[in-house]
C-alpha positions as CSV (number, residue, x, y, z in Angstrom):
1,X,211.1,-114.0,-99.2
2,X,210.6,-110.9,-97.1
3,X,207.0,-110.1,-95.8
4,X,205.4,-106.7,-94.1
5,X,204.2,-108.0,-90.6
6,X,201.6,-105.9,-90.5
7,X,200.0,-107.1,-94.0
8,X,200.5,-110.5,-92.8
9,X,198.5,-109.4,-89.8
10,X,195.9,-108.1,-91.4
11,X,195.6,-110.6,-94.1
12,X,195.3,-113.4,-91.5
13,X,192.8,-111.4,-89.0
14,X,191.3,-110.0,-91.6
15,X,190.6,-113.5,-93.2
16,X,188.9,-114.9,-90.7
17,X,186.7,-112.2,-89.6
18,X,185.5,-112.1,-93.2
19,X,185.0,-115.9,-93.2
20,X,182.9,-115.6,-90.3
21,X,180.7,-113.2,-91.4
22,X,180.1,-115.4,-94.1
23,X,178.9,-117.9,-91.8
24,X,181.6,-120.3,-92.4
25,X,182.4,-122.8,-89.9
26,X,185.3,-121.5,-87.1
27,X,187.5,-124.2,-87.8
28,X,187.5,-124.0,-91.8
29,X,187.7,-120.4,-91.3
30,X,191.0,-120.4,-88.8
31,X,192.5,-122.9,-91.0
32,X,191.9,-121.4,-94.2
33,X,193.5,-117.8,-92.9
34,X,196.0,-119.4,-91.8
35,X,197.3,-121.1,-94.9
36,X,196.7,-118.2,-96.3
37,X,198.6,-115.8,-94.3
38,X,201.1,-118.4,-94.7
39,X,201.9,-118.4,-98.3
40,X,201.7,-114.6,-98.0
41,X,204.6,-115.5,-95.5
42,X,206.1,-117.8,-98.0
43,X,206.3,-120.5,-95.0
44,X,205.8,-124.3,-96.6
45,X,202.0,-125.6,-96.1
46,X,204.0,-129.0,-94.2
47,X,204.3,-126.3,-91.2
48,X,200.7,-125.4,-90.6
49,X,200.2,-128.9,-90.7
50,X,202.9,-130.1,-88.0
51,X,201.3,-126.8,-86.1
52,X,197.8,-128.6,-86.3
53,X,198.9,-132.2,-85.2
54,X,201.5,-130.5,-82.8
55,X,198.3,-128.7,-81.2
56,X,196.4,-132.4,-80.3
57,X,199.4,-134.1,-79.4
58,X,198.9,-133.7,-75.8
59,X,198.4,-136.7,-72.8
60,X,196.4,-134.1,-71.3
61,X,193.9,-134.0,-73.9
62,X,193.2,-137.7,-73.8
63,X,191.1,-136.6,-71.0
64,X,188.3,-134.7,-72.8
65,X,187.0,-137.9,-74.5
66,X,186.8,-139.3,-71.2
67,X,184.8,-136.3,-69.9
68,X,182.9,-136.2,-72.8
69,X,181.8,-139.8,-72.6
70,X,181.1,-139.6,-69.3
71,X,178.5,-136.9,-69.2
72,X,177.0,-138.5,-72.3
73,X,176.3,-142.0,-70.3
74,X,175.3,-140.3,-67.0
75,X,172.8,-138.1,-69.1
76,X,171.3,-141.1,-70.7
77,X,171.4,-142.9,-68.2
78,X,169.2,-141.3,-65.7
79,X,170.9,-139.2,-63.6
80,X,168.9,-136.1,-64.9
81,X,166.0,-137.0,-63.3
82,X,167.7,-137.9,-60.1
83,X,169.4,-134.5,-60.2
84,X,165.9,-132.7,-60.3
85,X,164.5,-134.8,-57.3
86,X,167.2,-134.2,-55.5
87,X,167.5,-129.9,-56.1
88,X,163.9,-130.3,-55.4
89,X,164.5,-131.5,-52.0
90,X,166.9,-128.8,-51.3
91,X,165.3,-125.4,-52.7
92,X,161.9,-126.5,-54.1
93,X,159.8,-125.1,-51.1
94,X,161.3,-121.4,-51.9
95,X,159.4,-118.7,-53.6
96,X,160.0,-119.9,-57.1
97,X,161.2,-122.9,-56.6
98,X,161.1,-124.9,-59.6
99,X,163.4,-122.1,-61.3
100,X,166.0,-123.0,-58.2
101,X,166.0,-126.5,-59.2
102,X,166.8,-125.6,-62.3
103,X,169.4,-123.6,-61.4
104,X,170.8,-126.2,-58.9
105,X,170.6,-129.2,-60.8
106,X,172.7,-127.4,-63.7
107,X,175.0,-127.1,-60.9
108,X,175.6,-130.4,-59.9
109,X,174.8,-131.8,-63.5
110,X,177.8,-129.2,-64.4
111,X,179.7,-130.8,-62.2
112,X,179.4,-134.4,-63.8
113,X,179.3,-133.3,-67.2
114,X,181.1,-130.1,-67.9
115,X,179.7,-129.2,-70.8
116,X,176.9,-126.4,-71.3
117,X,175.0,-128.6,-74.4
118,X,175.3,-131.6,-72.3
119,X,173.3,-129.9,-69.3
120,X,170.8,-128.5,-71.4
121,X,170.0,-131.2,-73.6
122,X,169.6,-133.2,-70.7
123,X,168.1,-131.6,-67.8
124,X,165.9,-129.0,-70.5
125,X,163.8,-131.5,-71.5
126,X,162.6,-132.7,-67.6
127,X,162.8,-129.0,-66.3
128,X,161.5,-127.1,-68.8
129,X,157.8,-128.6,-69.3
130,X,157.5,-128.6,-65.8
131,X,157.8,-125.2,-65.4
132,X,155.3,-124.0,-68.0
133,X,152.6,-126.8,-66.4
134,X,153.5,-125.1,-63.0
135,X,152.7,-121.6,-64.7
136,X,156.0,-120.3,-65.7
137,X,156.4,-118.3,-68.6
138,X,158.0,-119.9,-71.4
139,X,161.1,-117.4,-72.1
140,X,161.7,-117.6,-68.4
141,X,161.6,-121.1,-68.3
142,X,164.3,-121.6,-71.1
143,X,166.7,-118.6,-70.1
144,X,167.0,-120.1,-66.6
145,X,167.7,-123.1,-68.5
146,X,170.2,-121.4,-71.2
147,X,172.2,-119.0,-67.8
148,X,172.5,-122.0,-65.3
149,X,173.7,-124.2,-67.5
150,X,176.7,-122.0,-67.8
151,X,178.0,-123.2,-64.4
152,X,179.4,-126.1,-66.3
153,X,182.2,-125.0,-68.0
154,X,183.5,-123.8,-64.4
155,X,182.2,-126.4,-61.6
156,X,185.1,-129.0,-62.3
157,X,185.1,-131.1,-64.2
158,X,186.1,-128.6,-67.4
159,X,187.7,-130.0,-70.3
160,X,187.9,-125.9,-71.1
161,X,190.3,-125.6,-67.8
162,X,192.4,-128.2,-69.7
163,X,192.8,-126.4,-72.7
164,X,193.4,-123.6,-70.8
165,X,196.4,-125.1,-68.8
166,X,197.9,-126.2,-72.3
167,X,197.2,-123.0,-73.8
168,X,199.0,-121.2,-70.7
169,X,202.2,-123.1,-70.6
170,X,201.1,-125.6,-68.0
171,X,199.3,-124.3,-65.3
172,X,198.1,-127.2,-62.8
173,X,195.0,-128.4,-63.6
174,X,193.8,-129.7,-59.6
175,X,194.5,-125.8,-59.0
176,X,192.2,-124.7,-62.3
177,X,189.5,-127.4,-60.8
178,X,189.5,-126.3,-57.2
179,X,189.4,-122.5,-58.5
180,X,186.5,-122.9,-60.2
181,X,183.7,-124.5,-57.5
182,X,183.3,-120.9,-55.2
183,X,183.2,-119.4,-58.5
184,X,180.5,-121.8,-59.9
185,X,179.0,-121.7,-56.4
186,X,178.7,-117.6,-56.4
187,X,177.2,-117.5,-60.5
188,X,174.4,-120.3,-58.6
189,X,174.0,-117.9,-56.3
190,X,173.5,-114.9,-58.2
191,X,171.3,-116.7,-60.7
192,X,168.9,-118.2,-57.6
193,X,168.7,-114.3,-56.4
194,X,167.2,-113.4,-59.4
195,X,165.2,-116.3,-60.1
196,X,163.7,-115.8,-56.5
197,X,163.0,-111.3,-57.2
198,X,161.2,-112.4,-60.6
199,X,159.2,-115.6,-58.3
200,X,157.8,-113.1,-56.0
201,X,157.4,-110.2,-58.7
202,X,155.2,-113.0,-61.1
203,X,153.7,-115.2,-58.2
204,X,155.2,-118.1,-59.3
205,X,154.4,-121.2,-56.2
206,X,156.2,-122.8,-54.3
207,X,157.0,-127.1,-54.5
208,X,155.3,-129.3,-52.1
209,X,157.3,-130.2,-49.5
210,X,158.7,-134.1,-49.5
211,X,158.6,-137.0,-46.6
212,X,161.7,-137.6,-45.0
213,X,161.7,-141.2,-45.9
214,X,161.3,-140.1,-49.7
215,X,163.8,-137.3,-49.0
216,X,166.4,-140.1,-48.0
217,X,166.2,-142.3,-50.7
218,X,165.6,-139.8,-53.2
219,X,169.6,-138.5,-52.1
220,X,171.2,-141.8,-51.6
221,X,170.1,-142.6,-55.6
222,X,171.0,-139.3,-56.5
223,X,174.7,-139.3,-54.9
224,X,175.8,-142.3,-56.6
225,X,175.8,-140.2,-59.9
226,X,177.5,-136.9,-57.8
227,X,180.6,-139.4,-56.9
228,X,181.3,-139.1,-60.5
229,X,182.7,-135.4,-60.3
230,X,183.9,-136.1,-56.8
231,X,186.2,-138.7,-58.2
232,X,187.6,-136.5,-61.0
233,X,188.3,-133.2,-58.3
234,X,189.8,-135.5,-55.1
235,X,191.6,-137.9,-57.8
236,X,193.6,-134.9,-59.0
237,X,193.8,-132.8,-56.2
238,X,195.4,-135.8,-54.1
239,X,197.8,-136.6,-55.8
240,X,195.9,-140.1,-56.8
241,X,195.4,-139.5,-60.1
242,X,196.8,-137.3,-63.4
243,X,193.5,-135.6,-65.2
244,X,193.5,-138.0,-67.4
245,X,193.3,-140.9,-65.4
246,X,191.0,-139.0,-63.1
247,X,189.1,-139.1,-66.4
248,X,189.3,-142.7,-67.1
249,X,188.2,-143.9,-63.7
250,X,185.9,-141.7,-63.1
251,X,184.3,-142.7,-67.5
252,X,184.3,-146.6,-66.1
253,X,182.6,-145.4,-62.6
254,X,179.8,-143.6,-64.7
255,X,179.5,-146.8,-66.9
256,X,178.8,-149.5,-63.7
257,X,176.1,-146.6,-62.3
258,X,174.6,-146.2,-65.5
259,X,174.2,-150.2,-66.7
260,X,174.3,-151.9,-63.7
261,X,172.6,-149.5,-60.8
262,X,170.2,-147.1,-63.0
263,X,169.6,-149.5,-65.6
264,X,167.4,-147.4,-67.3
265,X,168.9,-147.9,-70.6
266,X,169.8,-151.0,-72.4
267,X,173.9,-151.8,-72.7
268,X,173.5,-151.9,-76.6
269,X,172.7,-147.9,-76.0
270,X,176.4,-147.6,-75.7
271,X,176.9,-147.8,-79.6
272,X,174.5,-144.5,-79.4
273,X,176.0,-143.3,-76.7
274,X,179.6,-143.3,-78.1
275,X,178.7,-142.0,-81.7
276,X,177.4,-138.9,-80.0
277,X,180.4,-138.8,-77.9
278,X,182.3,-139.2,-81.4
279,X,180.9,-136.3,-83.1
280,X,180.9,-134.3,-79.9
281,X,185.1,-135.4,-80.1
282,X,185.7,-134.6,-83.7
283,X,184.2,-130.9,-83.5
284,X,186.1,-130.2,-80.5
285,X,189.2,-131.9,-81.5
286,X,189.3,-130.0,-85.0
287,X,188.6,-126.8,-83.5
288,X,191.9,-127.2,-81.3
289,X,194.1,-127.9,-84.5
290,X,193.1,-125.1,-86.1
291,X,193.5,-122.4,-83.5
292,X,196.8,-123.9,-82.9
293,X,197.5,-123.7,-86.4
294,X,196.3,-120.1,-86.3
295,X,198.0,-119.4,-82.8
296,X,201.5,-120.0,-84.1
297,X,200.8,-117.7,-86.4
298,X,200.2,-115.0,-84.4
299,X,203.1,-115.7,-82.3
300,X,205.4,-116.0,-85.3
301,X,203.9,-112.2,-86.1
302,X,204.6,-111.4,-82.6
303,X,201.0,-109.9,-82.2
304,X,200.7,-111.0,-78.3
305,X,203.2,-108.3,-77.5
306,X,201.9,-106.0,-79.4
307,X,198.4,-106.4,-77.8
308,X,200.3,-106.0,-74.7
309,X,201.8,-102.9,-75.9
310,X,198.6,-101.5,-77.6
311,X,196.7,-101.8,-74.1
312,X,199.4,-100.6,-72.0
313,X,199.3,-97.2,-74.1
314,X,195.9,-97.1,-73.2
315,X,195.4,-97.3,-70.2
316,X,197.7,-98.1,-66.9
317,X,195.2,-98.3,-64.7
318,X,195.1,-101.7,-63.8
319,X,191.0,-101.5,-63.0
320,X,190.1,-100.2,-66.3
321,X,192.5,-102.4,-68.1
322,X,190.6,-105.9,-66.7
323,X,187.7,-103.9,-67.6
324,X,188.7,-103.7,-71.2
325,X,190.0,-107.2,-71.3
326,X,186.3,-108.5,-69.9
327,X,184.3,-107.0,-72.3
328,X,186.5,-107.7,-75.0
329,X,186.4,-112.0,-73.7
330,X,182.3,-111.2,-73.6
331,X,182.5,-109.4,-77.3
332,X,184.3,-112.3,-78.6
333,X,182.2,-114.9,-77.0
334,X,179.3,-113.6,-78.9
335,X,181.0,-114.5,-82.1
336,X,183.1,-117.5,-81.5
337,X,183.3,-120.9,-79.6
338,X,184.6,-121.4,-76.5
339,X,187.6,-123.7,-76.9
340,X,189.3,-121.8,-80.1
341,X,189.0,-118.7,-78.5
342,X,190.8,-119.9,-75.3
343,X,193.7,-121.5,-76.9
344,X,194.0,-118.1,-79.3
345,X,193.4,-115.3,-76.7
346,X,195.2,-117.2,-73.8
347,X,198.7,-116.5,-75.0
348,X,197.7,-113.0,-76.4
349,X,196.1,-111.7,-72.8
350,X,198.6,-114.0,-70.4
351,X,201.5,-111.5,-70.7
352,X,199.2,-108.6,-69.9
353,X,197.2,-109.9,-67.6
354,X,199.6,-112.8,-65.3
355,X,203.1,-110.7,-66.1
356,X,202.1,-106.9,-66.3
357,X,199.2,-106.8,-63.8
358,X,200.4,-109.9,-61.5
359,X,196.8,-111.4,-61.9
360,X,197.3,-115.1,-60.4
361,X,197.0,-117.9,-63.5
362,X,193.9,-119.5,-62.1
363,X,192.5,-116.6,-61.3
364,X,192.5,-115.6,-65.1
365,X,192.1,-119.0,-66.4
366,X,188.7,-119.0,-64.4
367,X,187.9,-115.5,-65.4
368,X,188.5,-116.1,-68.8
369,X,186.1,-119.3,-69.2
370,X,183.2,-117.4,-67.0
371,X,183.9,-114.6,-70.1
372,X,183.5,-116.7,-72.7
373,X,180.5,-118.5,-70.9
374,X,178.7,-116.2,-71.4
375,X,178.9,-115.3,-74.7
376,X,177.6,-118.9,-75.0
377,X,174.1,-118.0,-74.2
378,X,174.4,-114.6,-76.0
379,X,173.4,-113.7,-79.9
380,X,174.1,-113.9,-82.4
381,X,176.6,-117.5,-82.2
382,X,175.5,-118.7,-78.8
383,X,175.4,-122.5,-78.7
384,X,173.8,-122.7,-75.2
385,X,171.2,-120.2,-76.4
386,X,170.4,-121.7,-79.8
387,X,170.1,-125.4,-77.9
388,X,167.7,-123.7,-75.0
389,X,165.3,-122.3,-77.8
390,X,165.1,-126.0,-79.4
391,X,164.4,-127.3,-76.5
392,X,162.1,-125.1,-75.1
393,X,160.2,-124.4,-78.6
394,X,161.0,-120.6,-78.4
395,X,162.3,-118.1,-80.2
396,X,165.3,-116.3,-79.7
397,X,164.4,-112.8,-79.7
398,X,162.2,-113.5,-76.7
399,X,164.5,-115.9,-75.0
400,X,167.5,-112.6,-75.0
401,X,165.0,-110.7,-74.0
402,X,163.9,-112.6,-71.0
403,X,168.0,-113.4,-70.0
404,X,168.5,-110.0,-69.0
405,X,168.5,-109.9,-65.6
406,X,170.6,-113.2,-65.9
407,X,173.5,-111.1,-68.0
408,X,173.2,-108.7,-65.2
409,X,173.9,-111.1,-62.7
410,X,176.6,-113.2,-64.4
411,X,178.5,-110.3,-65.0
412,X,178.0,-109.4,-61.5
413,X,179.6,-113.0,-60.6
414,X,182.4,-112.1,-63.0
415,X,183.4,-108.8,-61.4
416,X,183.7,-110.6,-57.9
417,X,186.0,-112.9,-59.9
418,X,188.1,-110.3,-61.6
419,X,188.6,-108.1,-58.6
420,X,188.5,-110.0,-55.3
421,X,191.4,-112.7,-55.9
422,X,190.4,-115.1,-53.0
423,X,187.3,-116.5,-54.6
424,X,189.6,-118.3,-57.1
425,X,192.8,-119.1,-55.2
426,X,191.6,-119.6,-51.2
427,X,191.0,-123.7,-52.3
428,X,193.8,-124.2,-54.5
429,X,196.1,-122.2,-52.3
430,X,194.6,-124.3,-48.9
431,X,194.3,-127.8,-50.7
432,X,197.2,-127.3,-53.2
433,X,199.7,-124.8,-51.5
């Protein structure tokens, strides 16, 4: 049967937006436009099936369990806590300081974890009542929580850089890891800036300072859990290990720490421990079927050259083109998950943005997850935002209103991304030429 590409198009775009405005779940919705679109196309329903399975049928993949285990034991196991003594020891005496632990831990919690829900489910409930005892405003306390958090989806290790090498035709993942730590680094940075201008504006104090003797064993204890990230990044970027046995290792490494060093937790936790890590699995496994499902549809309707073309006629100018292409990623993130919309957009924007505007891989795989990160504390869909309000006990109206200054200075983070090329490719290039 013949079919009209462009009401196939519509009927499978237009689908799914409608489904999500409905509120139904992404991953019912991608799936259910496709099979739609598909009998429009009068393709058999076997072939949005083999789509689905051919989508998880990846060795690469078998990493994210790994990941996602990990940071679930090292978050129940204690290293939360550790994290905070140790930022405190760090930045705590600054103006503000308490905010800059926040920020700092996220970082290196990011760096264990990876995931955005992970570090504010775990560090939000230590940092955030401390800050309101200390005097800090509630919302302010929560979107510092929500904006730093964000740093974990780029501070390797990212099970997001994963799916973005599989969705990009195999770009190396040590390269996707190494580009993202200056990156993480600088969104740290910016975030601290304006944590600190608020401190000074608001009076916030200051942390007391801590003995050397304390300061020593409080970073010895603490460092045993930072191995864990250290053993994923130099695994990889040696040559020692593949991701996922990086993954592996480094899952079995965060087990010994947790029950035999911290022992904070009991060893029949892990049946808790690895239902969470279940669920966590199963939503982002299901999501990756169905935008593949959904993604060979839009290849089969050719709509990542048309994008290309549509943009092109635009625009040339390779400045406002990015432009477009940011605030498009940020629009999107404000509507949709992280990991569908990578493994959908990644194949639409990679022949504009890697073979029209010669943008270097890693450079737009990192700019595309800092995008989409930060839709993930943005309304109306954020998860990182809706998490931070349950944590905190706040609303969201006041939370978005308090993250501001923290949009303004993650997109400031993402411009430096987008336009200066060496903050993503001086490691990889030097460790990985």
């Amino acid at each position: 049967m013949d079919y009209d590409p462009t009401i196939a198009t519509t009927i499978l775009i237009g689908l799914f937006v409608v489904l999500l405005i409905f509120r139904i779940p992404i991953t019912f919705s991608l799936v259910i436009s496709s099979i739609v679109t598909a009998i429009y196309m009068d393709l058999t329903l076997i072939s949005i099936v083999q789509n689905m399975v051919r989508g998880v049928n990846s060795f690469s993949l078998l990493a994210i369990p790994f990941f996602i285990i990990m940071g679930e034991l090292m978050g129940a196991g204690g290293i939360s806590n550790r994290i905070v003594k140790f930022a405190n020891i760090i930045v705590g005496r600054i103006r503000g300081g308490l905010a800059m632990v926040n920020v700092l831990a996220s970082m290196f919690f990011g760096g264990i974890s990876g995931s955005v829900v992970a570090d504010i489910s775990s560090l939000g409930p230590i940092v955030v009542p401390m800050m309101k005892k200390k005097g800090y405003d509630k919302d302010f306390s929560v979107a510092v929580t929500v904006s730093s958090a964000c740093q974990g989806v780029i501070i390797p290790p990212s099970h997001n850089m994963i799916l973005f090498s599989l969705a990009a035709g195999g770009v190396s993942v040590g390269k996707l890891f190494l580009g993202g730590y200056i990156p993480g680094i600088l969104l740290g940075l910016c975030l601290a800036i304006i944590c600190f201008i608020i401190s000074i504006k608001k009076g916030y104090p200051k942390e007391k300072s801590v003995s050397i003797k304390e300061a020593i064993k409080i970073t010895l204890d603490a460092i045993l859990g930072l191995i864990t990230a250290l053993i994923v990044v130099g695994g990889v970027v040696f040559g020692i290990f593949t991701a996922t046995e990086a993954a592996a290792f480094a899952c079995l490494y965060a087990f010994v720490i947790t029950f035999f060093v911290y022992r904070e937790i009991k060893i029949s936790y892990m049946n808790k421990i690895l239902f969470s890590s279940l669920k966590t699995l199963a939503v982002v496994m299901s999501l990756i079927m169905a935008a593949s499902a959904f993604g060979s549809l839009l290849a089969m309707l050719q709509i990542p050259s048309k994008v290309t073309g549509t943009l092109l006629t635009i625009t040339e100018n390779t400045i406002l083109l990015l432009l477009l292409i940011n605030l498009m990623l940020i629009l999107l993130g404000c509507i949709m998950d992280m990991a569908p919309l990578i493994i959908i957009c990644t194949p639409i924007l990679y022949p504009v943005v890697v073979d029209k505007l010669g943008m270097d891989p890693v450079q737009f795989g990192v700019m595309m997850v800092l995008n989409l990160a930060i839709g993930l504390c943005t309304p109306p869909v954020g998860s990182a935002l809706f998490v931070g309000c349950s944590v905190g006990k706040t609303t969201i109206e006041g939370t978005t209103k308090a993250l501001i200054p923290f949009y303004v200075a993650m997109v400031i983070a993402l411009f430096f991304v987008t336009f200066v090329p060496q903050f993503t490719t001086f490691l990889p290039n030097l460790l990985m030429p």
